[in-house]
BAFI-3210 file (N, C-alpha, C; in Angstrom, 3 decimals, decimal comma, padded with zeros to 6 digits):
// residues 144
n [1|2|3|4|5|6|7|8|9|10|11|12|13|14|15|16|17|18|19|20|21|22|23|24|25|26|27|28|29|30|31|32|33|34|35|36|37|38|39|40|41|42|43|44|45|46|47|48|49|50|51|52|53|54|55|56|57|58|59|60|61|62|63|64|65|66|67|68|69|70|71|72|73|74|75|76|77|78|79|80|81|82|83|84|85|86|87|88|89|90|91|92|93|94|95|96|97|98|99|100|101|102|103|104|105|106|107|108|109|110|111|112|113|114|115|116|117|118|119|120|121|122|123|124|125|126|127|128|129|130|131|132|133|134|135|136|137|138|139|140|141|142|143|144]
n.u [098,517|098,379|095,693|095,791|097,940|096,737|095,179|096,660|097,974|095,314|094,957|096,895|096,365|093,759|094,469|096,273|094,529|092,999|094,075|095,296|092,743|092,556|094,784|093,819|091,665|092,993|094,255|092,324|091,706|089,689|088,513|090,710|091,821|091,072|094,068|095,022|096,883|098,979|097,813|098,208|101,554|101,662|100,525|102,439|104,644|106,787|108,209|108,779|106,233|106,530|106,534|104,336|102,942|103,711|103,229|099,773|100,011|101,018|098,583|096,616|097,599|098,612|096,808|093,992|093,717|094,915|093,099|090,305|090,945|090,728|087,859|086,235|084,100|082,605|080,904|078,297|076,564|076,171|078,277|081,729|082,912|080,662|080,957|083,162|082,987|080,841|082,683|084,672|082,923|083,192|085,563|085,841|083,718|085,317|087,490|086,743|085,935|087,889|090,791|090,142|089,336|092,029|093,573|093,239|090,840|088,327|085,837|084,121|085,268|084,370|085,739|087,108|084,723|081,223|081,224|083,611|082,829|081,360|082,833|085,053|083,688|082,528|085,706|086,189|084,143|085,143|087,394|086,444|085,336|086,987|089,024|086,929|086,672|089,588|090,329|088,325|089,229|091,565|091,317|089,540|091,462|093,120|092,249|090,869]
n.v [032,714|029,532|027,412|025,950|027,220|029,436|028,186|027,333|029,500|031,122|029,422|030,028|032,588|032,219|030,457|032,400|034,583|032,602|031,914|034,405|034,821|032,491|033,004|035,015|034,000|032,500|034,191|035,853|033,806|031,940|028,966|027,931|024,972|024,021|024,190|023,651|024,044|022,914|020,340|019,313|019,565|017,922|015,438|014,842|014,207|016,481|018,895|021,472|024,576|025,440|023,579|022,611|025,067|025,057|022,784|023,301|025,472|024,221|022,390|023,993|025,471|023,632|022,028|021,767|024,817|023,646|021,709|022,491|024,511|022,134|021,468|023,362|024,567|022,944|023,066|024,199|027,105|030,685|032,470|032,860|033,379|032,030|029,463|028,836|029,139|026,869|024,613|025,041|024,125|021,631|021,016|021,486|019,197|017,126|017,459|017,231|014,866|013,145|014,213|015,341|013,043|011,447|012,837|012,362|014,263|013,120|012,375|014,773|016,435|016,716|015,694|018,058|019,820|021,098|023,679|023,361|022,007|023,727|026,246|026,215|025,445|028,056|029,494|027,915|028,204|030,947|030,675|029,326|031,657|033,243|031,857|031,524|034,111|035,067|032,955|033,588|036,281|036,266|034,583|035,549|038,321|036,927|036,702|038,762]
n.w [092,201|093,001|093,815|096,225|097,692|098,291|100,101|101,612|102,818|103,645|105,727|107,224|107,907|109,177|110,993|113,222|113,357|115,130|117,318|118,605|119,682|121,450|123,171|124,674|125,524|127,421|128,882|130,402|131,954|131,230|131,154|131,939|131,874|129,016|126,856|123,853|122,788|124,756|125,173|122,690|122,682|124,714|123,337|121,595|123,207|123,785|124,999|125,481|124,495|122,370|120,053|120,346|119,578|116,925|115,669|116,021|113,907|112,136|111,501|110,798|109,229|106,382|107,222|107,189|106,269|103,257|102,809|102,424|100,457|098,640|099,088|099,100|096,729|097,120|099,444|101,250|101,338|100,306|100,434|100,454|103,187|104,580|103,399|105,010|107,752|107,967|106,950|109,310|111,657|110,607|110,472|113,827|114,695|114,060|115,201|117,973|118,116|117,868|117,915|120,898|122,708|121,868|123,784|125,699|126,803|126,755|124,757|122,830|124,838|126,778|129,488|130,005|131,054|130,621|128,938|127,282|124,612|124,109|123,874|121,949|119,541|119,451|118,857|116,193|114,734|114,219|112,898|111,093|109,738|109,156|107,622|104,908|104,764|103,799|101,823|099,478|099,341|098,380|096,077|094,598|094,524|092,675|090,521|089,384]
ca.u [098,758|097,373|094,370|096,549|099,223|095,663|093,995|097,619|097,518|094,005|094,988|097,935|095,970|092,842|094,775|096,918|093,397|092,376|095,665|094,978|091,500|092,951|095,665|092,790|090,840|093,687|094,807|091,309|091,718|088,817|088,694|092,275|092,389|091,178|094,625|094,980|098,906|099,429|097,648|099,448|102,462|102,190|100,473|103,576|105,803|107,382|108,387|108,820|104,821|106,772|106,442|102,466|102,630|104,198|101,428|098,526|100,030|100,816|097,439|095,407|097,608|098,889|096,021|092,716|093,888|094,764|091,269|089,414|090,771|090,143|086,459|085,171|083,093|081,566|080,231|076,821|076,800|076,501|079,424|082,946|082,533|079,417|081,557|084,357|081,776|080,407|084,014|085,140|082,277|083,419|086,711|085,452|083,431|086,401|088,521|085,852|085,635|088,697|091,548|090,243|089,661|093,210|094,737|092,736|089,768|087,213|084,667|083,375|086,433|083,284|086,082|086,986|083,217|080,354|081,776|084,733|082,595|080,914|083,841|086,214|082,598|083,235|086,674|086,110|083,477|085,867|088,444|086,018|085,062|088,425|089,517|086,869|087,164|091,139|090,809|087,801|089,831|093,081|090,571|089,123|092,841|094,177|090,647|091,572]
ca.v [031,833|028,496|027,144|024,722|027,762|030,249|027,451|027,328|031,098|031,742|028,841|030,497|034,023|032,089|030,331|033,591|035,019|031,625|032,036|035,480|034,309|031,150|033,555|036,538|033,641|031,810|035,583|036,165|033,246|031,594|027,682|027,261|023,399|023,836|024,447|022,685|023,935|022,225|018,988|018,622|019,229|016,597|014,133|014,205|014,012|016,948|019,269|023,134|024,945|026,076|022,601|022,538|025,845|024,733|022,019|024,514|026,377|023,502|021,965|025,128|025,855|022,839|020,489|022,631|025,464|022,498|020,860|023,648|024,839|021,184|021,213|024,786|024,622|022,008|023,109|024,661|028,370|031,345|033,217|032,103|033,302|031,014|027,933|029,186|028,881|025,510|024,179|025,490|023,673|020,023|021,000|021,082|018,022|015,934|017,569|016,921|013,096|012,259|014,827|015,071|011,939|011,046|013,846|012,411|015,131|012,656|012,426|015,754|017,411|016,686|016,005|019,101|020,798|021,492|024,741|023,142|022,027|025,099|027,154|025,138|025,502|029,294|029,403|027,048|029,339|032,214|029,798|028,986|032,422|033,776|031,330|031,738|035,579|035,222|032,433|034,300|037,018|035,690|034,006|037,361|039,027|036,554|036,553|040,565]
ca.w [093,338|092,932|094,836|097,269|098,551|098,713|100,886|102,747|103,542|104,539|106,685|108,527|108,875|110,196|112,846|113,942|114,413|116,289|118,242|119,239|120,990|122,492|124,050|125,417|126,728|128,456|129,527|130,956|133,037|130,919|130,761|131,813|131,296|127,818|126,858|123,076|122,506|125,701|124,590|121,260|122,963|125,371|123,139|121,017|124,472|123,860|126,664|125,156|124,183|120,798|119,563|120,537|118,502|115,543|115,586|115,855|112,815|110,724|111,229|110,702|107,543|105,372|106,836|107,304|104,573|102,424|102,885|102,489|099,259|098,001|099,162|098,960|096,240|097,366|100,177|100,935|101,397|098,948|100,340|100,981|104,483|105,455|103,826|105,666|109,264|107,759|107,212|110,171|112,002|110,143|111,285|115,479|115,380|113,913|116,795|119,373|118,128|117,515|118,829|122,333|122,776|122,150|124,709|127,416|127,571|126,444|123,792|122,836|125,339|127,916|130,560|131,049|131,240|129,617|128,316|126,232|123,388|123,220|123,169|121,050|118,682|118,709|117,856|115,029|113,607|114,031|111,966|109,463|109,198|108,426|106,507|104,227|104,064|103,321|100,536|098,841|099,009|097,322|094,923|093,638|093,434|091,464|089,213|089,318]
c.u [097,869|096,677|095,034|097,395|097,853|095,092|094,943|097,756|096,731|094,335|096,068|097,158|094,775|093,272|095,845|095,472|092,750|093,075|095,339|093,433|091,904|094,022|094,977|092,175|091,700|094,239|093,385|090,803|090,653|089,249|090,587|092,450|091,815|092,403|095,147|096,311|099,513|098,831|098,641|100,772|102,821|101,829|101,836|105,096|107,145|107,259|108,025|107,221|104,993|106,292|104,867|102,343|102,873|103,487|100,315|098,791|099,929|099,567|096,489|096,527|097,777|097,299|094,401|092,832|094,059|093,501|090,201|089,175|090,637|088,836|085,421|084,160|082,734|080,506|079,498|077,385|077,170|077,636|080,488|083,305|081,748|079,978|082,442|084,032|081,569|081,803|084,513|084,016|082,533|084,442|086,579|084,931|084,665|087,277|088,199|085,864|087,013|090,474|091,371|090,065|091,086|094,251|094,319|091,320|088,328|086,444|084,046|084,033|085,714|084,234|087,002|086,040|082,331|080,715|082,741|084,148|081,625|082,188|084,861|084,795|082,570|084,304|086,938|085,432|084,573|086,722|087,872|086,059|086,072|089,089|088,932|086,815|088,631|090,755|089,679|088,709|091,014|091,965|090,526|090,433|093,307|093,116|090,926|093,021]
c.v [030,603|027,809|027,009|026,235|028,941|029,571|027,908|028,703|031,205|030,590|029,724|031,693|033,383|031,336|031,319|033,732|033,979|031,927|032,886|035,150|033,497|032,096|034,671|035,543|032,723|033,303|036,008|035,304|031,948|030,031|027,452|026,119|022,928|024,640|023,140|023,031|022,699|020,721|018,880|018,520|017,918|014,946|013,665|013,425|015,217|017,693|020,883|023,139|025,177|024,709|022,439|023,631|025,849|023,826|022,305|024,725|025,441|022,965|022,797|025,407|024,772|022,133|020,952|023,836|024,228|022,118|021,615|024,496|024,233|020,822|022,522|024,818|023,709|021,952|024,044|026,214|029,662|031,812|032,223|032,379|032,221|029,540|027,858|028,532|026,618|024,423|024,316|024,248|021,965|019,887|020,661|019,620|016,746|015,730|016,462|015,483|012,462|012,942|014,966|014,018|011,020|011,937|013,738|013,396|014,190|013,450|013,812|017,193|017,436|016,382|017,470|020,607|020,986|022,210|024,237|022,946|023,111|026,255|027,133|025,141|027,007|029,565|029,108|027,816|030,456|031,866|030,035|030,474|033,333|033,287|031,436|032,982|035,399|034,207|033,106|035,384|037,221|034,971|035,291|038,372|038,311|036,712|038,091|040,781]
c.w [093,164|094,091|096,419|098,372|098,810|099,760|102,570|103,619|103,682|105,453|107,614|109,087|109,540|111,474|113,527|114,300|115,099|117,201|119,479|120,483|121,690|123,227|125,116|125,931|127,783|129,655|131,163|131,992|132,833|130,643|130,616|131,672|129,909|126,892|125,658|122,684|123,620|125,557|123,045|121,463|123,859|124,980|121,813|121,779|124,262|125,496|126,364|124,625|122,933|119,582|119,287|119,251|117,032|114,781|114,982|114,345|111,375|110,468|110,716|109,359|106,428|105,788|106,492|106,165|103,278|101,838|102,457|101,008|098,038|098,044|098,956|098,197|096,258|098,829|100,209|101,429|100,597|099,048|101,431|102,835|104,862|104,701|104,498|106,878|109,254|107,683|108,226|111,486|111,942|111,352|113,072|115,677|115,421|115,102|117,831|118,571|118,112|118,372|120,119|123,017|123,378|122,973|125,541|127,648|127,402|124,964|123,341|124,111|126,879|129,559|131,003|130,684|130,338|128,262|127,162|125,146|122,911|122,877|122,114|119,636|118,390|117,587|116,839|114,217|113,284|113,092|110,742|108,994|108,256|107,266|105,317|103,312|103,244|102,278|099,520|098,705|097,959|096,142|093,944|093,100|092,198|089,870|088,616|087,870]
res [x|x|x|x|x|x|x|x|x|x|x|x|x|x|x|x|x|x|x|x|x|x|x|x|x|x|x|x|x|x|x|x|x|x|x|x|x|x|x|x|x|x|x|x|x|x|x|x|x|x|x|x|x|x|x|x|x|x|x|x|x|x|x|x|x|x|x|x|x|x|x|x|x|x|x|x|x|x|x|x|x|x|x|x|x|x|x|x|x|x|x|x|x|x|x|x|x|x|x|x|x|x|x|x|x|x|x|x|x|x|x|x|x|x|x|x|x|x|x|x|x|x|x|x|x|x|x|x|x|x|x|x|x|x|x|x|x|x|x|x|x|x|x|x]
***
């Protein structure tokens, strides 16, 4: 499997498991107006949430798997987990500067609460972290 379609799959399974948290903490009632399917859908002007989701997936696999399996070894961390975290980490601030911003939440997502850029700073770890388990992983089979 070459690098690019390894980067692209640990991207799709690390945003299913982002998915899955953004759905248990919208379930849980947690930070309901940090709701980032529902911004991508409406900063494209769509109307349906499938569209927002199709978003999510492509960004977390072609653009962030992509990126990821073009920069990996270059970033700091002995194991592909902790560049996974550290990538995952790039990935949030860019959000927070530049994606919320343009959906209206402000600068750092700061309009709606403290909380958003810490939690949206979880998730992202949880991203990185996955992602870099799953492309280490596919690395080592194909090395196998």
């Amino acid at each position: 499997m070459a690098r690019y379609a390894k980067g692209v799959f640990a991207g799709f399974v690390a945003t299913a498991v982002l998915s899955v948290f953004m759905v248990m903490k919208q379930m849980m009632g947690m930070m309901p107006q940090l709701d980032v399917v529902a911004m991508l859908t409406t900063m494209v002007g769509a109307s349906s949430p499938l569209v927002g989701w199709g978003m999510h997936f492509m960004i977390g696999s072609l653009v962030w798997g992509g990126l990821f399996a073009a920069v990996q070894n270059r970033l700091p961390g002995g194991s592909m987990i902790l560049r996974g975290v550290v990538f995952g980490i790039g990935a949030w601030f860019l959000m927070m500067a530049m994606v919320m911003p343009m959906a209206g939440a402000g600068l750092f997502g700061l309009g709606l609460g403290i909380a958003a850029p810490i939690m949206t700073l979880m998730l992202h770890m949880i991203f990185g972290a996955t992602l870099g388990a799953v492309y280490g992983w596919k690395r080592a089979e194909a090395a196998a």
